[in-house]
C-alpha positions in Angstrom: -36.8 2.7 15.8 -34.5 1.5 13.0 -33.0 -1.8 13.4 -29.1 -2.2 14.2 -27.3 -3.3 10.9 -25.3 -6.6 11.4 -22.5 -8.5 9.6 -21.3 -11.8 10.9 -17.5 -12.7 9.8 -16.9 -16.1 11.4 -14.7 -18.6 9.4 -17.0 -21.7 11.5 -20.5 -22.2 9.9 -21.7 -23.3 13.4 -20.5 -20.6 15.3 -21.8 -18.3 12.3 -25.4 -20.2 12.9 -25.4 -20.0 16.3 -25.2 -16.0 16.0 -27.4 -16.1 13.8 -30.0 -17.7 15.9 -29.6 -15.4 19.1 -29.0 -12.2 17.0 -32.3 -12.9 15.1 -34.1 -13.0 18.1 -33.6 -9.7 18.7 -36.4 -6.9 17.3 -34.2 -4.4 17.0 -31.3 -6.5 15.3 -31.2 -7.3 11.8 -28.8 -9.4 10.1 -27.6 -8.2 6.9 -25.0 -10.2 5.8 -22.4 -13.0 6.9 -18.7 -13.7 5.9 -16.7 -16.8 6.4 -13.3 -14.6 6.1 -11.9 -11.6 6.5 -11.9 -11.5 2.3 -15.0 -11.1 1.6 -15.9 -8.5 4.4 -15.1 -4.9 2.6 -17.2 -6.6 -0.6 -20.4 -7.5 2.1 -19.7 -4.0 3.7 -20.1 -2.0 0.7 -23.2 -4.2 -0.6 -25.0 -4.2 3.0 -24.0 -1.4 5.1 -23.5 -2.3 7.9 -23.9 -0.7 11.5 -21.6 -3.1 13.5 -19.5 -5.9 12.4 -19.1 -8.8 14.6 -15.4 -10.2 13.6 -13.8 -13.8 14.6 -10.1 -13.1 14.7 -8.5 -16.1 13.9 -9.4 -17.1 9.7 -7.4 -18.6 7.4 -7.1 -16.2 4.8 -7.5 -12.5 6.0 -7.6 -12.4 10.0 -9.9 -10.1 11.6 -7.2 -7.6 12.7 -6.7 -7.0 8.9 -9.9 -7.1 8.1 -10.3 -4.5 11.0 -7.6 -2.4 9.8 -8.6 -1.9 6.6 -12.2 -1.6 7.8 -11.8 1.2 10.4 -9.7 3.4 7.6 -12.5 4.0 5.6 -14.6 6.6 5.3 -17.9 6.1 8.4 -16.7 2.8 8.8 -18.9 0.5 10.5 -18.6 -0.2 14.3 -16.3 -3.6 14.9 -16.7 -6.0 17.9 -14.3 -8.3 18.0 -15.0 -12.1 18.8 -12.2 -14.1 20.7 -11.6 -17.2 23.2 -9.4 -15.6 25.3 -9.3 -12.3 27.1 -5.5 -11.2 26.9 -4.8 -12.0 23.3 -2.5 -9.6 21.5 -3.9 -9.9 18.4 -7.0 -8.4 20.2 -4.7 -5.7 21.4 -3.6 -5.1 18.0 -7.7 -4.7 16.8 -8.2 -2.5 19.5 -5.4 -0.4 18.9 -7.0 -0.7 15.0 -10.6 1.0 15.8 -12.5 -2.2 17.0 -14.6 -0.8 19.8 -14.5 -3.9 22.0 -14.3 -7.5 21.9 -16.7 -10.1 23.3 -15.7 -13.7 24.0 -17.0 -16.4 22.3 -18.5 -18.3 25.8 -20.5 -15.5 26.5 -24.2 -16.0 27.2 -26.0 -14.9 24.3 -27.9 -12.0 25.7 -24.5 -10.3 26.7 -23.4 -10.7 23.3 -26.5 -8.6 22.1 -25.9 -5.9 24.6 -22.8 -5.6 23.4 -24.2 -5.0 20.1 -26.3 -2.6 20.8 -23.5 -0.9 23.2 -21.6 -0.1 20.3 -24.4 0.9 18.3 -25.0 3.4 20.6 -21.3 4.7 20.4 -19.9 2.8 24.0 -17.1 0.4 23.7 -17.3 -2.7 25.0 -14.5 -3.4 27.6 -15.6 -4.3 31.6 -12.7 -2.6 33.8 -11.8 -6.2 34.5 -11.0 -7.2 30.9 -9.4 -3.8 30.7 -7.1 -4.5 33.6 -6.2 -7.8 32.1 -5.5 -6.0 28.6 -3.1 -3.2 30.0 -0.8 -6.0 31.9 -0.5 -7.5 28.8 0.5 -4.7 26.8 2.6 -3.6 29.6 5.2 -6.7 28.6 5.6 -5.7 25.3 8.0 -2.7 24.4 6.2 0.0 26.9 9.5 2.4 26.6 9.4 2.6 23.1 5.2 3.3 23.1 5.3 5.4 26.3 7.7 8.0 24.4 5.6 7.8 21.3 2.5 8.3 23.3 3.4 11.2 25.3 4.4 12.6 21.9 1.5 12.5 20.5 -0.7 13.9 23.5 1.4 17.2 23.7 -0.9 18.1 21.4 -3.9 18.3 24.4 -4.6 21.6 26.5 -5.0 20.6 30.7 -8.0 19.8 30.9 -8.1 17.4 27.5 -5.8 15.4 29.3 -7.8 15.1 32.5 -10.7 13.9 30.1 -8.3 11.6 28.4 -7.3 10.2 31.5 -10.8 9.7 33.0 -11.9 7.9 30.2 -8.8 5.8 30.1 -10.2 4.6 33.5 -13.4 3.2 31.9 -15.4 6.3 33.3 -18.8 6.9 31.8 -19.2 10.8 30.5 -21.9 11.7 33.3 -18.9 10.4 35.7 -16.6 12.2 34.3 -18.5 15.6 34.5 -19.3 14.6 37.9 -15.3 14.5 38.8 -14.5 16.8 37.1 -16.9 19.4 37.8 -18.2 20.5 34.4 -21.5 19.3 31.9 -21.9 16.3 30.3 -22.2 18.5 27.6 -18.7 19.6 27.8 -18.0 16.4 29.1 -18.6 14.9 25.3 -17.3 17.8 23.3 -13.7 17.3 24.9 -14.0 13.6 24.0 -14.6 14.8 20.5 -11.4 17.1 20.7 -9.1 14.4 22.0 -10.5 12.0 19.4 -10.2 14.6 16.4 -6.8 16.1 17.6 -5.1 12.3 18.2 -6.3 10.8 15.1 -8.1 8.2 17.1 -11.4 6.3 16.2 -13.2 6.0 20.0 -12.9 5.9 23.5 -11.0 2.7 23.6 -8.1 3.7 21.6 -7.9 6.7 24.2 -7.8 4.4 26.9 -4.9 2.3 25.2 -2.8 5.6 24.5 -3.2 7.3 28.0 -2.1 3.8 29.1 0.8 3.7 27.2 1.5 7.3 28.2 1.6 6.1 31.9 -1.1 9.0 32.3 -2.9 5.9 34.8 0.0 4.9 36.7 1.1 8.1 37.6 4.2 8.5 35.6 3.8 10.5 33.9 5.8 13.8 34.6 4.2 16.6 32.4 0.9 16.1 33.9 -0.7 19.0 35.6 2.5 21.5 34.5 1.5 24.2 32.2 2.8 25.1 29.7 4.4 21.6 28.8 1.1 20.3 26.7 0.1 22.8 24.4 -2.7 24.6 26.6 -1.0 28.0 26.2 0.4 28.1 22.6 
């Protein structure tokens, strides 16, 4: 099996250490290159190719959400887990909105940090329904008229059933969950995904979540949803 590809960006040589120590203890880990600020890391991800990026987001120089930003606009760009002290942060909003697929805090015990790792290796995001709850009341404060019509905007372009996928996975549902639900294969499950992400621009799952959010597709606002004819399903 070929090891997971890891950068460290952490502007604290302890913190960078300590990452060091519990990443390297994994077999299937290997650390290819660290970064004390957000700078250096398109440099370290062109010279070490990367699978995931583990990125502090507070640094003096370039923050992480830059660094994210600029990351996640590239061409197969690697995966980016954010690290943080708090759970409702905006700037983590902000990298999440960006393409990071997740965020661990910096307390957690070290084997959770290498799950999450390999998590988003594997293509899941890292967000318990917890965090994610925590994360949606705080972007609910900021702005939600002006993002709820933007959002809806953007997800007339999804037939019926797109949207139902859209919205399943906004609730943190895995893709045999969703199949099971909504009565169809994992299969098809995973290529509707892939159309939602293709036809909204977006990066991964979590950036779905964020948008159905914003829609109010998982409060139950929204008013187009279920109507034909009003998303695109039979142009």
């Amino acid at each position: 099996m070929t090891a997971i590809r890891l950068l460290l960006v952490d502007d604290d040589p302890l913190v960078r250490a300590g990452l060091a120590l519990m990443m390297g203890g994994a077999d299937d880990i290997e650390i290819v290159g660290e970064a004390s600020d957000g700078s250096e890391v398109e440099a370290l991800v062109d010279r070490t190719r990367p699978d995931v990026v583990l990125m502090d987001i507070r640094m003096p120089s370039m923050d992480g959400l830059t660094a994210t930003e600029r990351l996640r606009g590239r061409d197969d760009p690697p995966q980016v887990v954010v690290l943080t002290t708090f759970h409702a942060d905006e700037q983590v909003l902000h990298a999440l909105r960006a393409g990071a697929a997740g965020f661990v805090l910096k307390d957690t015990p070290p084997a959770e940090i290498v799950a999450a790792v390999r998590r988003v290796a594997g293509g899941d995001p890292v967000l318990s329904p917890t965090v994610t709850r925590q994360l949606m009341a705080h972007a609910a404060g900021t702005a939600a008229d002006t993002r709820r019509s933007r959002a809806r905007e953007r997800l007339a372009a999804l037939n019926d059933r797109e949207r139902e996928v859209a919205v399943a996975v906004g609730r943190g549902l895995a893709n045999a969950e969703i199949a099971a639900a909504l009565f169809m294969s994992v299969a098809t499950v995973k290529t509707h995904v892939s159309r939602v992400l293709a036809k909204l621009g977006l990066n991964n799952r979590v950036q779905i979540a964020l948008l159905a959010y914003d829609a109010g597709l998982l409060d139950g606002t929204d008013p187009t949803h279920g109507r034909p004819g009003t998303d695109g399903a039979g142009r």
